[in-house]
C-alpha positions as CSV (number, residue, x, y, z in Angstrom):
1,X,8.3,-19.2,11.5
2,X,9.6,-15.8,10.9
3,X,8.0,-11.8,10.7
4,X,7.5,-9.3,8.7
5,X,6.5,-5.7,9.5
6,X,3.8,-4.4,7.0
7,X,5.0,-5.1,3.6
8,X,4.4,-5.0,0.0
9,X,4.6,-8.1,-2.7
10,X,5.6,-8.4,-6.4
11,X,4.7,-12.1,-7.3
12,X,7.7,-12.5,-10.2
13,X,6.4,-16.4,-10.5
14,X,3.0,-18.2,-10.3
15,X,3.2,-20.0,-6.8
16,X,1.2,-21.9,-4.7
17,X,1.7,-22.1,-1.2
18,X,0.6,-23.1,2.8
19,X,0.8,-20.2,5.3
20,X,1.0,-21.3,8.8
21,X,0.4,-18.8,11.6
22,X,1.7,-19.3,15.1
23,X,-2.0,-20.0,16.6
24,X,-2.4,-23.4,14.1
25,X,-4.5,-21.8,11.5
26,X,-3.8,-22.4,7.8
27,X,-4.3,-21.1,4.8
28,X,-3.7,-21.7,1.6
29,X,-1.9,-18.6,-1.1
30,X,-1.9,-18.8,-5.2
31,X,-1.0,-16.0,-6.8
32,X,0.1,-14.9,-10.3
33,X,3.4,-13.7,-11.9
34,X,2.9,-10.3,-12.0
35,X,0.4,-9.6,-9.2
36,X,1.4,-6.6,-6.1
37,X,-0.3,-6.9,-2.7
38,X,0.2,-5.3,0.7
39,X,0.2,-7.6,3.6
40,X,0.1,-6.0,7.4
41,X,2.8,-7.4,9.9
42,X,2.5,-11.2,10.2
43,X,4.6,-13.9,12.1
44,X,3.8,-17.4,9.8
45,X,5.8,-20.3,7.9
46,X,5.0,-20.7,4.4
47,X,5.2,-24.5,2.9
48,X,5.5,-24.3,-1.1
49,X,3.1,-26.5,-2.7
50,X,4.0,-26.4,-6.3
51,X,6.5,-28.2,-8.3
52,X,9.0,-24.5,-8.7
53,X,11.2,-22.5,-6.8
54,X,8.6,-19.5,-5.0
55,X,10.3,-16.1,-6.1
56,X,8.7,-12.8,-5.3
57,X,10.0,-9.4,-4.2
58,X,8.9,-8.1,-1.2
59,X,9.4,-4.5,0.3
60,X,9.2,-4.5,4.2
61,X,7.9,-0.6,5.4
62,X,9.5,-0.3,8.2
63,X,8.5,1.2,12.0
64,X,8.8,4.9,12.7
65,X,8.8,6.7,9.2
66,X,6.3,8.6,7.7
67,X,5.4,9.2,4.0
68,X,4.2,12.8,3.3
């Protein structure tokens, strides 16, 4: 398991992956190469279910800073 605060993703590869939370639920994340999403703060594990490396770029806002 690890944490994020609220952060941003840039798929760079197609992956397809299990995300484990800390209360036992699962699900299961495919995205594109190519694809941005913003995720809130999250503690999970993530198991990679394809047959490549998982390689995205991900931008972690952090606590205490505003945007004007």
């Amino acid at each position: 398991m690890h944490s994020h605060p609220n952060y941003v993703v840039y798929t760079l590869e197609a992956f397809r992956a299990r995300i484990r939370l800390p209360n036992g639920t699962e699900r299961i994340s495919q995205r594109k190469a190519g694809e941005a999403y913003w995720n809130p703060a999250i503690t999970h594990s993530v198991e990679n279910l394809g047959t490549t490396s998982i390689h995205n770029l991900i931008v972690e806002l952090k606590p205490g800073a505003s945007c004007q």
